[in-house]
C-alpha positions in Angstrom: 60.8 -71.6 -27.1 63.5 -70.9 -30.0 65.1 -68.3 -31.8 67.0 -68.3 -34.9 70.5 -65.9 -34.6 71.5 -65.1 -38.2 74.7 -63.6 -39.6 75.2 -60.5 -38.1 72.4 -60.3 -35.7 73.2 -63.0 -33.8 71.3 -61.8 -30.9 67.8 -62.6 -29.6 65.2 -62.4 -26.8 63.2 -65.7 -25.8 59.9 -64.8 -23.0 61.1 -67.6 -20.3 59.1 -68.9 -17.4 60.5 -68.5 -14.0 64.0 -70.6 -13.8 62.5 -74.4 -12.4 65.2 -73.9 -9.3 67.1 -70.9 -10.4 69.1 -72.5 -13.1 68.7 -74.5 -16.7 70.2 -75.0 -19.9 70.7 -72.4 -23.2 71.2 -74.7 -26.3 72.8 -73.6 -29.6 72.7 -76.0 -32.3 75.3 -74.9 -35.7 78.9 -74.4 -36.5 80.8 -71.2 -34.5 83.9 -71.0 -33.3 85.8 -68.3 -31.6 83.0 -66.5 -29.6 81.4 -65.8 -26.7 77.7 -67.2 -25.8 76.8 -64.2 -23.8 73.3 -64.6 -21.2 71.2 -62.1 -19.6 68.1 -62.9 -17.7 66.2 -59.9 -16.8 62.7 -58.7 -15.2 60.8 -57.5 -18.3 59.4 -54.5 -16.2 62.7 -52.9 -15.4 64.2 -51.4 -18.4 67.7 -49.8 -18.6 67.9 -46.5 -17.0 70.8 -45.7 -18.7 72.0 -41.8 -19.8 74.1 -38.6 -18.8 73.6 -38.9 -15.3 74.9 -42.4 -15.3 78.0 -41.7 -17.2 81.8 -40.6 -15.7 85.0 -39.9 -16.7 87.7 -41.4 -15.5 90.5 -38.9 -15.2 94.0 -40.5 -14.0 95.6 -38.8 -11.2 99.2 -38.8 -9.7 100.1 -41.8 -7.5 97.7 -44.5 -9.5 94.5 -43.0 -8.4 91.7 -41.2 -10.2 89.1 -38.4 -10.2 85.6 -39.0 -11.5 83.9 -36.6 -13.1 80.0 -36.4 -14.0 79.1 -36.2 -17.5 75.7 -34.6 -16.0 77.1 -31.9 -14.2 80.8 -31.7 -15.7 82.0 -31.8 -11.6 84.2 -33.9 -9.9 82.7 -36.8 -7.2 83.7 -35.6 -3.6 83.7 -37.6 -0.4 82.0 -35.0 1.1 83.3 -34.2 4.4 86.2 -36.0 4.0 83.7 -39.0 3.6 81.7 -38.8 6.4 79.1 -37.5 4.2 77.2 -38.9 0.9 79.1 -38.9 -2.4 78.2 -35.6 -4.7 79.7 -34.5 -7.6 80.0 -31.2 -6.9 83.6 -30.2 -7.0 85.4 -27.5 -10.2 89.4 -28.5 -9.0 90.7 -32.0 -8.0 91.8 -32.3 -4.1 92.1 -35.3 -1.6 88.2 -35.4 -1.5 88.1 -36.2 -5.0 90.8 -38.9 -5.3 89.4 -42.2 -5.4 91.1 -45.8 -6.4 89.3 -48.7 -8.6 90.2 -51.8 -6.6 89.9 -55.6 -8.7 86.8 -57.0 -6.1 86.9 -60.5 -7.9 84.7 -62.4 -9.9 84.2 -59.5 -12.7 83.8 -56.8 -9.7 85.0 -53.6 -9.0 85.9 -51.8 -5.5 86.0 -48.1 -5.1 87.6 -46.2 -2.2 88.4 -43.1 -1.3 91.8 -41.5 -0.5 90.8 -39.2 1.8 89.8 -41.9 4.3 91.3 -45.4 2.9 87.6 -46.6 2.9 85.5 -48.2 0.1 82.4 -46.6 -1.3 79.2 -48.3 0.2 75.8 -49.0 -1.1 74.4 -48.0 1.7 71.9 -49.9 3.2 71.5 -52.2 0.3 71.3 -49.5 -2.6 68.3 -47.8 -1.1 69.9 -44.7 0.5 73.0 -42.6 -1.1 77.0 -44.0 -1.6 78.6 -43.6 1.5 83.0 -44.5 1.8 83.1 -45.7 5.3 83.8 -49.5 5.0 87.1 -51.0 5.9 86.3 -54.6 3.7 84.8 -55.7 0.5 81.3 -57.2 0.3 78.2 -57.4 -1.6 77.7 -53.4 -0.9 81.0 -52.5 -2.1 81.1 -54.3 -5.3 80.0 -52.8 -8.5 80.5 -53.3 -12.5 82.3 -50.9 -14.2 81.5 -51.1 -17.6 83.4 -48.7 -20.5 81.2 -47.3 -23.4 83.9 -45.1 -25.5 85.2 -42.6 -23.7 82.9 -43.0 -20.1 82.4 -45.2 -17.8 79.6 -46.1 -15.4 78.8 -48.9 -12.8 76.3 -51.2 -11.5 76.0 -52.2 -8.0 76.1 -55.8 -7.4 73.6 -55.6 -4.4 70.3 -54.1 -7.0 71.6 -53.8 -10.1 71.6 -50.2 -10.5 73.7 -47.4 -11.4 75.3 -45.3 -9.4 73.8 -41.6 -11.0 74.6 -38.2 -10.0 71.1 -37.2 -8.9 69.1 -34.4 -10.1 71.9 -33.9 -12.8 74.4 -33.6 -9.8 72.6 -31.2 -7.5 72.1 -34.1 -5.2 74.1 -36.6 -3.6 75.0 -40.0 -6.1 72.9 -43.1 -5.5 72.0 -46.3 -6.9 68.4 -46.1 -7.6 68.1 -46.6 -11.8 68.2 -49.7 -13.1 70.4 -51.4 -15.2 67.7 -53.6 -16.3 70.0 -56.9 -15.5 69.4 -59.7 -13.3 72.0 -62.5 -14.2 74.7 -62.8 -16.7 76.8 -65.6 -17.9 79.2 -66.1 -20.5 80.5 -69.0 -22.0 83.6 -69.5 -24.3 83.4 -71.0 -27.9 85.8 -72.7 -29.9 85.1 -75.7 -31.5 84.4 -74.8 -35.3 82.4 -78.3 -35.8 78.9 -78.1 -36.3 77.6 -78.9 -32.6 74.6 -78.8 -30.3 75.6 -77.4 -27.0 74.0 -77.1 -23.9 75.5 -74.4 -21.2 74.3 -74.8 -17.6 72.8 -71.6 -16.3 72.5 -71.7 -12.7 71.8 -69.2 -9.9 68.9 -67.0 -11.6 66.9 -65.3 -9.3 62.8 -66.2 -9.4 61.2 -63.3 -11.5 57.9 -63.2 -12.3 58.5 -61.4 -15.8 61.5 -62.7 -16.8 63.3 -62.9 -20.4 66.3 -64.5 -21.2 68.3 -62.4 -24.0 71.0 -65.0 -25.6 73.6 -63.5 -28.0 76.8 -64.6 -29.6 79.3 -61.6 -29.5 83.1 -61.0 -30.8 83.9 -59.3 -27.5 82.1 -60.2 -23.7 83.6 -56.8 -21.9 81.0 -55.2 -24.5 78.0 -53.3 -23.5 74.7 -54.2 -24.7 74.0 -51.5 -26.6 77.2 -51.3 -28.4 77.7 -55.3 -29.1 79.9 -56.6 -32.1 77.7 -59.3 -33.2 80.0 -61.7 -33.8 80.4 -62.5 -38.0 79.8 -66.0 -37.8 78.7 -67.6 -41.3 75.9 -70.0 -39.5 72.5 -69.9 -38.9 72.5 -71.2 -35.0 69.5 -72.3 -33.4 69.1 -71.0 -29.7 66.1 -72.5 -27.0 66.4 -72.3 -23.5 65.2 -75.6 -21.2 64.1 -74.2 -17.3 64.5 -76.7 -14.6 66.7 -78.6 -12.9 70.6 -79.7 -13.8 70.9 -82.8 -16.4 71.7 -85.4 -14.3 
């Protein structure tokens, strides 16, 4: 299984069998320097679900925090009931319900919680019912991906892999039920210029039974898929991915 990544499309998708114990090797073989090896492993039968109702603003707000506002509905995300109720964006004017602050989660993660009640918005019950702020602590259910395309931003819960959407354009209460189409991602660093075979350990992919691994050198790694800067590099690179177990 190999691809060649050319000069200005230096991205590709290999078909992969399941990952021999969740992890295995991506090796690029030609001269690059100064990029990013950037890997996605995903189910082939989930497809990004990504669009309008996925998509917020940002708006900065006195005191560090911020309002979010629904590109579907153009209304701002309220704690309802001063959080005791489901998230909606339903809201024309910006109160305590609709203050919320973006707290660093670790490890690439983002927290959200809500002023109104100093507690962090929760995927409740593991992404399959609406976003709920009642947690005091950080976990798996709290942690999403916030990920910036121009002017709007949207996130992916950790615990599915889904967005959070304004539902029915708004008219019901967020969840996190579209998917983001991702599985796993890794990126890796570049910068020896000398022509090279390298080998970068993947490790901790989950056991799909349609899965492809999508390997791309990029310019920047905080870039979305969709909007990628493929990275200018004058070489053609060879990519394959080995499944199985770490080289001992």
């Amino acid at each position: 299984m190999s691809i060649q990544l050319g000069p200005g499309k230096l991205k590709g998708v290999l078909s992969s069998p399941t990952m021999t114990g969740g992890q295995g090797y991506v090796v690029l073989s030609g001269a690059f320097a100064d990029a990013f090896v950037h890997v996605e492993v995903y189910d082939d039968n989930k497809q990004d679900q990504w669009g309008t109702w996925q998509q917020f603003t940002m708006e900065p707000q006195p005191g560090g925090h911020f309002a979010m506002k629904a590109i579907a509905n153009n209304k701002y995300v309220t704690a309802e009931n001063a959080g005791a109720d489901f998230l909606i964006a339903r809201s024309d004017t910006i109160g305590s319900w609709q203050l919320f602050d973006l707290v660093d989660a670790g490890g690439g993660y983002t927290a959200i919680k809500a002023v109104v009640n100093g507690k962090y918005v929760t995927t409740e019950n593991g992404g399959t019912s609406g976003l709920l702020a009642r947690s005091d602590v950080i976990g798996d259910w709290q942690k999403f991906r916030k990920v910036d395309v121009s002017t709007v931003s949207s996130f992916a819960a950790k615990v599915n892999w889904c967005w959070i959407t304004a539902e029915s354009a708004g008219a019901a209460a967020l969840n996190v039920n579209r998917g983001t189409g991702w599985t796993f991602r890794q990126t890796f660093t570049v910068k020896d210029s000398a022509p090279a075979v390298r080998a970068y350990h993947i490790s901790g992919v989950p056991p799909l039974l349609n899965s492809k691994v999508k390997v791309s050198l990029v310019s920047d790694p905080s870039d979305f898929a969709p909007l990628w800067d493929p990275y200018p590099g004058p070489a053609i690179v060879d990519c394959a991915i080995i499944p199985g177990r770490a080289f001992s």
